[in-house]
HTML snippet that shows the backbone in 3Dmol.js (N, CA, C, O; Angstrom):
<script src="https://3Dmol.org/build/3Dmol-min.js"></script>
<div id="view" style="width:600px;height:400px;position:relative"></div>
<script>
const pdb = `
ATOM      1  N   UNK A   1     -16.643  29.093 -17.668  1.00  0.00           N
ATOM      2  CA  UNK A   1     -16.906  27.675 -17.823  1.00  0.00           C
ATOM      3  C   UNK A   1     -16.921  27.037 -16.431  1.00  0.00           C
ATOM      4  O   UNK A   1     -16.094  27.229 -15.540  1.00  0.00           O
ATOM      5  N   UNK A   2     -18.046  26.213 -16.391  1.00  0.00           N
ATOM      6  CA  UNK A   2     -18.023  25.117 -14.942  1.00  0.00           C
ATOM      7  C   UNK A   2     -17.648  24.117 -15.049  1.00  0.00           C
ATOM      8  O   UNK A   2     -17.863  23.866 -16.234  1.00  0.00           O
ATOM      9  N   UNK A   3     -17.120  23.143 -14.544  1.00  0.00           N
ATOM     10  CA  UNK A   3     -16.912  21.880 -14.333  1.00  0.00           C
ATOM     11  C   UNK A   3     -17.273  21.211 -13.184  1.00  0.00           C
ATOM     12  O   UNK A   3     -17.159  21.568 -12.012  1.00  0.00           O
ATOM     13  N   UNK A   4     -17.783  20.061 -13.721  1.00  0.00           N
ATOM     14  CA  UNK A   4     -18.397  19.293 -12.668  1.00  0.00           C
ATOM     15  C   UNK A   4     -18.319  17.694 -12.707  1.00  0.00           C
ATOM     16  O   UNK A   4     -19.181  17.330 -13.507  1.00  0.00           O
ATOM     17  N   UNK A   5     -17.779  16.807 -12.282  1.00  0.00           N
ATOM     18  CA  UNK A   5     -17.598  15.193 -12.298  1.00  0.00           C
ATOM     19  C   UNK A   5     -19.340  15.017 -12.374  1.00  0.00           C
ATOM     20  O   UNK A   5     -20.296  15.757 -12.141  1.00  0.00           O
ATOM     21  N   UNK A   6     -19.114  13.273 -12.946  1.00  0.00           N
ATOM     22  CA  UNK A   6     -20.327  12.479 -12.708  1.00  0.00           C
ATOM     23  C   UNK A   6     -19.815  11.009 -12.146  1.00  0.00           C
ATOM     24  O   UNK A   6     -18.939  10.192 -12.431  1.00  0.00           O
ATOM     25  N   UNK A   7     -21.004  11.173 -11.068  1.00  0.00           N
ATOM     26  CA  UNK A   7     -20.438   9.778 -10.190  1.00  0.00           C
ATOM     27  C   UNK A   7     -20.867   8.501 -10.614  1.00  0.00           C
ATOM     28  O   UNK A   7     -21.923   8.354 -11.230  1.00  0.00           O
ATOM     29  N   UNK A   8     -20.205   7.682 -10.358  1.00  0.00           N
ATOM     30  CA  UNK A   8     -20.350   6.049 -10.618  1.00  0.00           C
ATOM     31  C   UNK A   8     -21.780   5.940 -10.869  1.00  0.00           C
ATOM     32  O   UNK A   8     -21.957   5.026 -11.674  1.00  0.00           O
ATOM     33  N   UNK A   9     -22.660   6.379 -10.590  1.00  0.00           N
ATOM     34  CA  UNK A   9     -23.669   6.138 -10.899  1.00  0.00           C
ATOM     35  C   UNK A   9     -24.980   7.050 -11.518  1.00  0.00           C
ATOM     36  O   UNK A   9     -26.206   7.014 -11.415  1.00  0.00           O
ATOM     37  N   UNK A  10     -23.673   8.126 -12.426  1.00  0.00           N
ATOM     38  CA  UNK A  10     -24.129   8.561 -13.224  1.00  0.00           C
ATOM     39  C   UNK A  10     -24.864   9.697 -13.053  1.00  0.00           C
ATOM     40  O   UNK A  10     -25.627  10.092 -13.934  1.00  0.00           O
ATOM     41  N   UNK A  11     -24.631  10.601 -11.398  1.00  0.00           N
ATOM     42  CA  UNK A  11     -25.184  11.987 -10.990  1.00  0.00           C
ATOM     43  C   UNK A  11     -24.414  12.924 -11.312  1.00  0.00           C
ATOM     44  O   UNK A  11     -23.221  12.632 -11.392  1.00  0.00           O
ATOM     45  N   UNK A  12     -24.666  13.780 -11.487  1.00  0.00           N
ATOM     46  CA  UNK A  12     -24.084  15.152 -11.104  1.00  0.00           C
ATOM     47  C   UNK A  12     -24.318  16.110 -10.701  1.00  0.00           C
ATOM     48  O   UNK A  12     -25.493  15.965 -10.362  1.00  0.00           O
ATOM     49  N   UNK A  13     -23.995  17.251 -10.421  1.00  0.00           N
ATOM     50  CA  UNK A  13     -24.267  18.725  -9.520  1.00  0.00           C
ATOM     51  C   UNK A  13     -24.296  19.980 -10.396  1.00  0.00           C
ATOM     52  O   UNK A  13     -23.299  20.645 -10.677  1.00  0.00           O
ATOM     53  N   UNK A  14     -25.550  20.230 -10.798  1.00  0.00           N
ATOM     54  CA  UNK A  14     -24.857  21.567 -11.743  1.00  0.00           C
ATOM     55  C   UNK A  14     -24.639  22.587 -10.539  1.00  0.00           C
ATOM     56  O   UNK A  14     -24.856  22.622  -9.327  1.00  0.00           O
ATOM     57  N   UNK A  15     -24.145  23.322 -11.438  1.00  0.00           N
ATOM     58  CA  UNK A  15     -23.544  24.850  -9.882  1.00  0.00           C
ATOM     59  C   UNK A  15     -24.325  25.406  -9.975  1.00  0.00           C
ATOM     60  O   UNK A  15     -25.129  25.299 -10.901  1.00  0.00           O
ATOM     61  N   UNK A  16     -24.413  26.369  -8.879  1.00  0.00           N
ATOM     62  CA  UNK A  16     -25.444  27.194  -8.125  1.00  0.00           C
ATOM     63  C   UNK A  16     -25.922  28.438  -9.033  1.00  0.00           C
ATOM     64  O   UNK A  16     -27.014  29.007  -9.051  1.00  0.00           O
ATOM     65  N   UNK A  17     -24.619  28.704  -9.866  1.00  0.00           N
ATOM     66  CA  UNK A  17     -24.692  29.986 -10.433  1.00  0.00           C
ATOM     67  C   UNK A  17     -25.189  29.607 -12.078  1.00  0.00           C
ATOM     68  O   UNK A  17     -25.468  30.600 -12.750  1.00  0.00           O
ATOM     69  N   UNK A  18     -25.283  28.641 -12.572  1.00  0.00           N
ATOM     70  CA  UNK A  18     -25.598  27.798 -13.763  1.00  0.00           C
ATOM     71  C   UNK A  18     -27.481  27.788 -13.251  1.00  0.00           C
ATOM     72  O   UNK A  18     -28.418  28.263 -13.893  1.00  0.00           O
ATOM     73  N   UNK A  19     -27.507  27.296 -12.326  1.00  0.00           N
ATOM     74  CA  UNK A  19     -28.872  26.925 -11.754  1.00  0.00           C
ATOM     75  C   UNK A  19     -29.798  27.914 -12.015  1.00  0.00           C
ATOM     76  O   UNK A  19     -30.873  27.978 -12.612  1.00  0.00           O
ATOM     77  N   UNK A  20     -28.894  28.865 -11.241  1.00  0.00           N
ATOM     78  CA  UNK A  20     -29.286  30.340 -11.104  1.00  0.00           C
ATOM     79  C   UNK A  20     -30.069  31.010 -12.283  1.00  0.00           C
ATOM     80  O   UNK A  20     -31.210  31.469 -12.311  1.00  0.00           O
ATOM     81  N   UNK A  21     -28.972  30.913 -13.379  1.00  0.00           N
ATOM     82  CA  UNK A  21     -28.767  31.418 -14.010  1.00  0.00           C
ATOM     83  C   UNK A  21     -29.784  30.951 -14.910  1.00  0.00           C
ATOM     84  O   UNK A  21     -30.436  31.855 -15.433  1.00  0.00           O
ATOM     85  N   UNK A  22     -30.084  29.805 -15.220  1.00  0.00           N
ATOM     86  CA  UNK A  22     -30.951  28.762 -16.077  1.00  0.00           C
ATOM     87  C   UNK A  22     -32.653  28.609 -15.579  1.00  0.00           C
ATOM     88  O   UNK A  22     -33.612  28.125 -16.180  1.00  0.00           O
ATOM     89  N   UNK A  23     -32.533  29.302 -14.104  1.00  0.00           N
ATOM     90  CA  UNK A  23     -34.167  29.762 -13.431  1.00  0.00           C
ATOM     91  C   UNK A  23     -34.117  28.041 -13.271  1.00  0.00           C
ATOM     92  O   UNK A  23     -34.908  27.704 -14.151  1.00  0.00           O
ATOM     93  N   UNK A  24     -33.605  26.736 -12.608  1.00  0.00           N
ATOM     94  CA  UNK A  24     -33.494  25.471 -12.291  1.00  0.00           C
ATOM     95  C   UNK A  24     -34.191  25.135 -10.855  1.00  0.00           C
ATOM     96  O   UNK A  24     -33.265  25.616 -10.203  1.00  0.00           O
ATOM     97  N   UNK A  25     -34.786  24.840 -10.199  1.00  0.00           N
ATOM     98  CA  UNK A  25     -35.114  24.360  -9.138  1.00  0.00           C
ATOM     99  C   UNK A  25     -35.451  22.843  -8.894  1.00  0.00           C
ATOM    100  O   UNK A  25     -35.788  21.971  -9.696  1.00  0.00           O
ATOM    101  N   UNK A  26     -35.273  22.806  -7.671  1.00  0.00           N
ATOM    102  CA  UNK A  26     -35.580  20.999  -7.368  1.00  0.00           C
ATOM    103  C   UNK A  26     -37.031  20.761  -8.089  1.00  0.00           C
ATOM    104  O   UNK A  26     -37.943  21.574  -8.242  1.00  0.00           O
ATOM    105  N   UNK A  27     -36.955  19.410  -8.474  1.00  0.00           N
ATOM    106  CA  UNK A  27     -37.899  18.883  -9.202  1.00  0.00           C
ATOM    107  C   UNK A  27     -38.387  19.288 -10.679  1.00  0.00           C
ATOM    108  O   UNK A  27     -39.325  18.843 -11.341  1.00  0.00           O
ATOM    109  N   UNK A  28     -37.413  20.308 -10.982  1.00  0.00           N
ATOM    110  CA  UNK A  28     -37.755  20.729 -12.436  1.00  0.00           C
ATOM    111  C   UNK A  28     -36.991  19.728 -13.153  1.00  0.00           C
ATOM    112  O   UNK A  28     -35.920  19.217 -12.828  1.00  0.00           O
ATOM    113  N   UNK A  29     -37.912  19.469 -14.476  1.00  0.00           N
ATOM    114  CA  UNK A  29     -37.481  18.541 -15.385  1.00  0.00           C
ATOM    115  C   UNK A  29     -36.531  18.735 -16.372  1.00  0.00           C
ATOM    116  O   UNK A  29     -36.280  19.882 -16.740  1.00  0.00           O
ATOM    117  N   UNK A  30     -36.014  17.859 -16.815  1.00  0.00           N
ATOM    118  CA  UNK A  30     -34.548  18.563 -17.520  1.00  0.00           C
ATOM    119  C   UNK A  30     -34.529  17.351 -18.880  1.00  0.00           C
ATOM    120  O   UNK A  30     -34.507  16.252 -18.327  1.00  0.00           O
ATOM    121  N   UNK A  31     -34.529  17.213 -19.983  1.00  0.00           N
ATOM    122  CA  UNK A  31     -34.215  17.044 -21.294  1.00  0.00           C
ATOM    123  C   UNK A  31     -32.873  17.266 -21.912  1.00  0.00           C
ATOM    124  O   UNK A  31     -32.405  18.387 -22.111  1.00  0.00           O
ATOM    125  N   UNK A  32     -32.238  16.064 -22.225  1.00  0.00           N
ATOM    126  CA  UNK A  32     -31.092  16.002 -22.669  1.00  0.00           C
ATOM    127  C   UNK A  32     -30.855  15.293 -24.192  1.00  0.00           C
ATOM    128  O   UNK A  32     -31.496  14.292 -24.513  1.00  0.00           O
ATOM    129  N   UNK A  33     -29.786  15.972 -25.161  1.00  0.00           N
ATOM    130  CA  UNK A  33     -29.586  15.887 -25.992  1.00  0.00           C
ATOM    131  C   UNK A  33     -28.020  15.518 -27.058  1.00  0.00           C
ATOM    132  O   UNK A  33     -27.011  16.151 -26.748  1.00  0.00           O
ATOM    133  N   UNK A  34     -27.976  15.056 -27.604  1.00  0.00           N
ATOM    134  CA  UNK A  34     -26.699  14.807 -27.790  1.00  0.00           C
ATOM    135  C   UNK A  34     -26.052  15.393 -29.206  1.00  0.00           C
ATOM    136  O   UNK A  34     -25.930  14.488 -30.031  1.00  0.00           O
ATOM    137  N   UNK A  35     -25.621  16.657 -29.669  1.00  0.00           N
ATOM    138  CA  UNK A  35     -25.947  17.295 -30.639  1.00  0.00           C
ATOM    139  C   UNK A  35     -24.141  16.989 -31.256  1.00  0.00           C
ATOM    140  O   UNK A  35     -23.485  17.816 -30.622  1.00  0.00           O
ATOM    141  N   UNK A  36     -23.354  16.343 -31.992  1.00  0.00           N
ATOM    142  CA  UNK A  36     -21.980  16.375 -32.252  1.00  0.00           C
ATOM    143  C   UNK A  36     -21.220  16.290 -30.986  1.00  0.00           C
ATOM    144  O   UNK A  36     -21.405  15.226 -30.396  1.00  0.00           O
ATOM    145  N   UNK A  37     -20.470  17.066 -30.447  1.00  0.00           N
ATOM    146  CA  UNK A  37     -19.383  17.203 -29.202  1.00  0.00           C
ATOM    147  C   UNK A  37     -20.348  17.608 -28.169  1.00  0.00           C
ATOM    148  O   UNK A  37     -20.120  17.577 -26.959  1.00  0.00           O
ATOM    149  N   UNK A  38     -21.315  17.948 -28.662  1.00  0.00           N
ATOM    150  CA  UNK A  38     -22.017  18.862 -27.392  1.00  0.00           C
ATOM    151  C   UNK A  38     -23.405  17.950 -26.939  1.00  0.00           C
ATOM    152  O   UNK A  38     -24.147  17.180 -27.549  1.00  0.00           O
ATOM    153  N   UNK A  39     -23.327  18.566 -25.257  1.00  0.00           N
ATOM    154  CA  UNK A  39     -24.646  17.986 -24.745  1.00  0.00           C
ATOM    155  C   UNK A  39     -25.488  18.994 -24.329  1.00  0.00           C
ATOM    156  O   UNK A  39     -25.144  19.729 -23.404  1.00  0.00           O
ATOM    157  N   UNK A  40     -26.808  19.159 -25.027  1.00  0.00           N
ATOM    158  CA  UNK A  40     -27.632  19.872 -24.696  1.00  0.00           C
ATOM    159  C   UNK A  40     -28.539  19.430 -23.510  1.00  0.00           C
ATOM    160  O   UNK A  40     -29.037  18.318 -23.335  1.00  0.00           O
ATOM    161  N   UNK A  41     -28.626  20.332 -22.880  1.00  0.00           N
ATOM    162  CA  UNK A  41     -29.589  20.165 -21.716  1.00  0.00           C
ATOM    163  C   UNK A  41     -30.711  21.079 -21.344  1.00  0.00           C
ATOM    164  O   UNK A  41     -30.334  22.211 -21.043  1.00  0.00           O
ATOM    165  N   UNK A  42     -32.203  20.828 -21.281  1.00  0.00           N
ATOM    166  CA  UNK A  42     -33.285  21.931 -21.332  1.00  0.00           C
ATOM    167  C   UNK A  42     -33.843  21.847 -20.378  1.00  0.00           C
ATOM    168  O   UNK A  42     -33.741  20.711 -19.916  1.00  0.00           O
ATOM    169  N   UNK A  43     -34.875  23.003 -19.338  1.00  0.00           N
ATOM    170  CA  UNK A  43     -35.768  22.840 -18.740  1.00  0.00           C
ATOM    171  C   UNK A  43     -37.185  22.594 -19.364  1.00  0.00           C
ATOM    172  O   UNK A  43     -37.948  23.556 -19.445  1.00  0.00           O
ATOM    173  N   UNK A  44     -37.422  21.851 -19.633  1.00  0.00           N
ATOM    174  CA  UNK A  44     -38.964  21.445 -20.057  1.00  0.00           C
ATOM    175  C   UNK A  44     -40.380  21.587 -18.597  1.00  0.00           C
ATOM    176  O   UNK A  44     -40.360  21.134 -17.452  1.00  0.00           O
ATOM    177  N   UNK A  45     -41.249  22.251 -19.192  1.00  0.00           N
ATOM    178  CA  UNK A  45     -42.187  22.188 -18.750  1.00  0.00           C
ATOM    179  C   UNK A  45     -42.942  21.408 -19.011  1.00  0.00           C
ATOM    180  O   UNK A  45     -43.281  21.417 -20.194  1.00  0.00           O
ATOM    181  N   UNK A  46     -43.677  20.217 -17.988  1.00  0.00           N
ATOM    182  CA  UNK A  46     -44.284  19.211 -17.816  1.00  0.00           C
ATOM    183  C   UNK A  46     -45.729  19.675 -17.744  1.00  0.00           C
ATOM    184  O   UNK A  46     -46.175  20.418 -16.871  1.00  0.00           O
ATOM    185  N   UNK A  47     -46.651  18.974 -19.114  1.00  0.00           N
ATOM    186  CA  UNK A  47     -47.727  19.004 -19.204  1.00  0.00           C
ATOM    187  C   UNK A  47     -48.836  18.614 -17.592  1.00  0.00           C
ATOM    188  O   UNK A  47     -48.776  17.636 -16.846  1.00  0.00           O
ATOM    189  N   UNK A  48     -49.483  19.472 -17.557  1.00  0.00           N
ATOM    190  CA  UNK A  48     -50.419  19.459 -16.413  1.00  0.00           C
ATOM    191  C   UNK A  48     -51.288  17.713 -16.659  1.00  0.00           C
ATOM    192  O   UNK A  48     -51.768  17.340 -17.729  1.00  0.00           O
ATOM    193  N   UNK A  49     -51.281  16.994 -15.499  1.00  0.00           N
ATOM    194  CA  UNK A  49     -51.754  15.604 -15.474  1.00  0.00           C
ATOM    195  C   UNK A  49     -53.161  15.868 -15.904  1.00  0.00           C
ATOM    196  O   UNK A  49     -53.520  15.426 -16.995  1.00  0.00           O
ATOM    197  N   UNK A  50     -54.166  16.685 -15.003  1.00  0.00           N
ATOM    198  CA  UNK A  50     -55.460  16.827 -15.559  1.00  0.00           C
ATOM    199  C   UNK A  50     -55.766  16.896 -17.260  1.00  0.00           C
ATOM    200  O   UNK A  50     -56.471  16.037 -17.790  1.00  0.00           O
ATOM    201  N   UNK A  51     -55.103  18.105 -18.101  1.00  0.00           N
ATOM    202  CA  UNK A  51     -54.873  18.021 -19.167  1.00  0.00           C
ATOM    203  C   UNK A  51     -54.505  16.731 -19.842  1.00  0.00           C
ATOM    204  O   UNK A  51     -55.001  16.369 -20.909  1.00  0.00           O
ATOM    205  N   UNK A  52     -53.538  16.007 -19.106  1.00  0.00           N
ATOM    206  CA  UNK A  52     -53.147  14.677 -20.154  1.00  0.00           C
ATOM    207  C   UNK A  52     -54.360  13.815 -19.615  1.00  0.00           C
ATOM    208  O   UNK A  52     -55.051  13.789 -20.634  1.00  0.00           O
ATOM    209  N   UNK A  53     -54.982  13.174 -18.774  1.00  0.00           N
ATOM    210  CA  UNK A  53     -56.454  12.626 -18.456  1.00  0.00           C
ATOM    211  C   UNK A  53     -57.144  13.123 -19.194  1.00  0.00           C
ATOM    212  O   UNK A  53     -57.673  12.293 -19.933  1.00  0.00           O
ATOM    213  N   UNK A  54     -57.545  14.539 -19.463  1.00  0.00           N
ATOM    214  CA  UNK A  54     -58.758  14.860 -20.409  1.00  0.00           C
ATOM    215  C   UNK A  54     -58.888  14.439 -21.981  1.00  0.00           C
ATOM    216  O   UNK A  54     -59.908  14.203 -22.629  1.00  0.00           O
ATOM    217  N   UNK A  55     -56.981  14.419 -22.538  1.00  0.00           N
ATOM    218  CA  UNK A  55     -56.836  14.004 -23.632  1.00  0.00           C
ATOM    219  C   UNK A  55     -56.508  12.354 -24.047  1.00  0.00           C
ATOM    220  O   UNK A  55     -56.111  12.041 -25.169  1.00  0.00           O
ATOM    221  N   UNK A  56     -56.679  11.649 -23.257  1.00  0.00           N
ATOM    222  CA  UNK A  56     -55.908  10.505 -23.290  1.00  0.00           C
ATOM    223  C   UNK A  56     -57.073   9.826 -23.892  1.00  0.00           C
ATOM    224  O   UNK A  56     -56.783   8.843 -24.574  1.00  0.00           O
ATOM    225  N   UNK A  57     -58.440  10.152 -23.788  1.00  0.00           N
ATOM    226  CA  UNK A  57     -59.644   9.089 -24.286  1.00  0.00           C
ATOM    227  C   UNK A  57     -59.610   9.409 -25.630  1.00  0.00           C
ATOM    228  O   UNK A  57     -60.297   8.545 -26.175  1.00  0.00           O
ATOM    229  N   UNK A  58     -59.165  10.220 -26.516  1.00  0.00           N
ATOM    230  CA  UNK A  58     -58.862  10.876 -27.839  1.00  0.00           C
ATOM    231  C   UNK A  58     -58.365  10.144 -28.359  1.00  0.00           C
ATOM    232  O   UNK A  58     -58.663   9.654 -29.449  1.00  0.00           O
ATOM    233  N   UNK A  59     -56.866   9.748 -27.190  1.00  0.00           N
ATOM    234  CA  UNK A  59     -55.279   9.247 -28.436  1.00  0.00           C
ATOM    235  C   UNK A  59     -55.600   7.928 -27.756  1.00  0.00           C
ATOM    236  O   UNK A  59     -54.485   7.429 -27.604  1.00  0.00           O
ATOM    237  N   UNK A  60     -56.686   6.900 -27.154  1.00  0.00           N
ATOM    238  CA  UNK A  60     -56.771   5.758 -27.287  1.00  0.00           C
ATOM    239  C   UNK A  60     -57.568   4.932 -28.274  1.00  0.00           C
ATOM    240  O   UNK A  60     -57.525   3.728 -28.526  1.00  0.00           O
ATOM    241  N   UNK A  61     -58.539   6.218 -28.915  1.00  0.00           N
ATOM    242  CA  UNK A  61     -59.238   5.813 -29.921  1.00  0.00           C
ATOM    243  C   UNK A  61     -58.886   4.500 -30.822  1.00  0.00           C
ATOM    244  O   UNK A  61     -59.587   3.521 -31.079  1.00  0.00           O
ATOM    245  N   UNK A  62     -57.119   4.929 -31.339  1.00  0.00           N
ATOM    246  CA  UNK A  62     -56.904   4.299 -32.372  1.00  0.00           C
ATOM    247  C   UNK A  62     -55.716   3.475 -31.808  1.00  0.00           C
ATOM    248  O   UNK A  62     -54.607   3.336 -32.323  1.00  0.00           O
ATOM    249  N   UNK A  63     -56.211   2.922 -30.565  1.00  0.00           N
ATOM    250  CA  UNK A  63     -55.303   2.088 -30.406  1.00  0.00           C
ATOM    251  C   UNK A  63     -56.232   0.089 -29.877  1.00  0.00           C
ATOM    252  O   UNK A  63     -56.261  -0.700 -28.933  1.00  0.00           O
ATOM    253  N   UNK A  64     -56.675   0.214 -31.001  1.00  0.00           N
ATOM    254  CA  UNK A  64     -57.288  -1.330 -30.564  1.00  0.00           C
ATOM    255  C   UNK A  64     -56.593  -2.132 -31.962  1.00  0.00           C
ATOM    256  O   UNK A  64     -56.035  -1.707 -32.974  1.00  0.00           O
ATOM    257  N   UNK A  65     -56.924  -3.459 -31.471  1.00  0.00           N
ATOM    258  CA  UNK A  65     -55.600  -4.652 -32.026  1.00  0.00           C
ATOM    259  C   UNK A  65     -56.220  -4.031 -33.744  1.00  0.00           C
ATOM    260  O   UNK A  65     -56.133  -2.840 -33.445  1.00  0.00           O
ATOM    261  N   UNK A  66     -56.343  -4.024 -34.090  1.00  0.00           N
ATOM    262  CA  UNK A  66     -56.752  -3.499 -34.960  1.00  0.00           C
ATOM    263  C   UNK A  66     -56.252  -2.451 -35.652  1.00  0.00           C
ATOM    264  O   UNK A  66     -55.705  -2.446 -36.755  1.00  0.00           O
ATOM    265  N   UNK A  67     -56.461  -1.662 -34.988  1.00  0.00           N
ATOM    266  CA  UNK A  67     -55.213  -0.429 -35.305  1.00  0.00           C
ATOM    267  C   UNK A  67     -54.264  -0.633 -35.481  1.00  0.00           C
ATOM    268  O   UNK A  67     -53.701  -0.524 -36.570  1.00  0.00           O
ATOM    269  N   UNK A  68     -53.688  -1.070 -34.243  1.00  0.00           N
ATOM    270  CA  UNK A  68     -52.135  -1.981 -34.133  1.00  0.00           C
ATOM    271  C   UNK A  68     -51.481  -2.605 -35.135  1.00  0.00           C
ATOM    272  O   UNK A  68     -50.349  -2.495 -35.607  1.00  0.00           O
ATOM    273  N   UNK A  69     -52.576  -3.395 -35.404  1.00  0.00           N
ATOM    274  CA  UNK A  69     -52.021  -4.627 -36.795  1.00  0.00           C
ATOM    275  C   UNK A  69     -51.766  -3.904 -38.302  1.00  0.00           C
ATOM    276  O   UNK A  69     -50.890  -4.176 -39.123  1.00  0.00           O
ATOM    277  N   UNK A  70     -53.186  -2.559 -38.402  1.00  0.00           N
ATOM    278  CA  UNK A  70     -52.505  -1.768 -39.712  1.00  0.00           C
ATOM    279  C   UNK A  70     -51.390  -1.157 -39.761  1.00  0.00           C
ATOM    280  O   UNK A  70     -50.728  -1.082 -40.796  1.00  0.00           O
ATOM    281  N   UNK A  71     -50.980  -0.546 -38.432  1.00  0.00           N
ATOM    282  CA  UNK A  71     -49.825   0.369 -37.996  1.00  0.00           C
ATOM    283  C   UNK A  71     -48.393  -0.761 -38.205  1.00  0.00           C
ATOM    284  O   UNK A  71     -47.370  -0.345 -38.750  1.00  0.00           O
ATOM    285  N   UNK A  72     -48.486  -1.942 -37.786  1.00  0.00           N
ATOM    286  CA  UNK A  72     -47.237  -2.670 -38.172  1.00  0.00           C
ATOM    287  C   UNK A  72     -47.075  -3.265 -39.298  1.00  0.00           C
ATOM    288  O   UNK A  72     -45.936  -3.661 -39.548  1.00  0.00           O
ATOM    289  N   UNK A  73     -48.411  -3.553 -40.525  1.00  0.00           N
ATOM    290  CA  UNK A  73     -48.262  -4.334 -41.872  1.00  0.00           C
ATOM    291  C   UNK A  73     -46.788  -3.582 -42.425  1.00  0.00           C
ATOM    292  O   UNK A  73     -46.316  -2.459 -42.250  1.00  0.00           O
ATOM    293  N   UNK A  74     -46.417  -4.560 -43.030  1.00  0.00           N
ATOM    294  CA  UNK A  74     -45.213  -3.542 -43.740  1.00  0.00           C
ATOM    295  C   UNK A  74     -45.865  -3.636 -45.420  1.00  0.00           C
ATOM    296  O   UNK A  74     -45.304  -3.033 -46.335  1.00  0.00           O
TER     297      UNK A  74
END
`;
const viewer = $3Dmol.createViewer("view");
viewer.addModel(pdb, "pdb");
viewer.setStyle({}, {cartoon: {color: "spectrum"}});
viewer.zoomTo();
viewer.render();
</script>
């Protein structure tokens, strides 16, 4: 088991051998979860930007006031 503080403003340090161990490097993205007592924490792989540009004219289709207004009628 590691232990590690979080500072006043809410950082912390995972250890080297956790890092290691988890394949972690600077700038990798990390996903957190709050499951009962426990906090899950994941490396997520971040969708390629080109990919999200190519798809984004798709998922704006259905977003005019219009859309909007059926999506909130209750």
């Amino acid at each position: 088991m590691h232990i590690a503080r979080i500072t006043s403003k809410g950082q912390t340090t995972i250890p080297v051998s956790i890092r290691k161990a988890a394949h972690l490097n600077a700038g990798d993205t990390l996903t957190f979860e709050v499951k009962g007592d426990y906090l899950l924490i994941r490396k997520i792989k971040v969708l390629d930007d080109e990919y999200l540009n190519g798809v984004s004219d798709s998922l704006n289709e259905c977003s005019s006031p219009e859309d909007e207004e059926a999506w909130n009628r209750e």
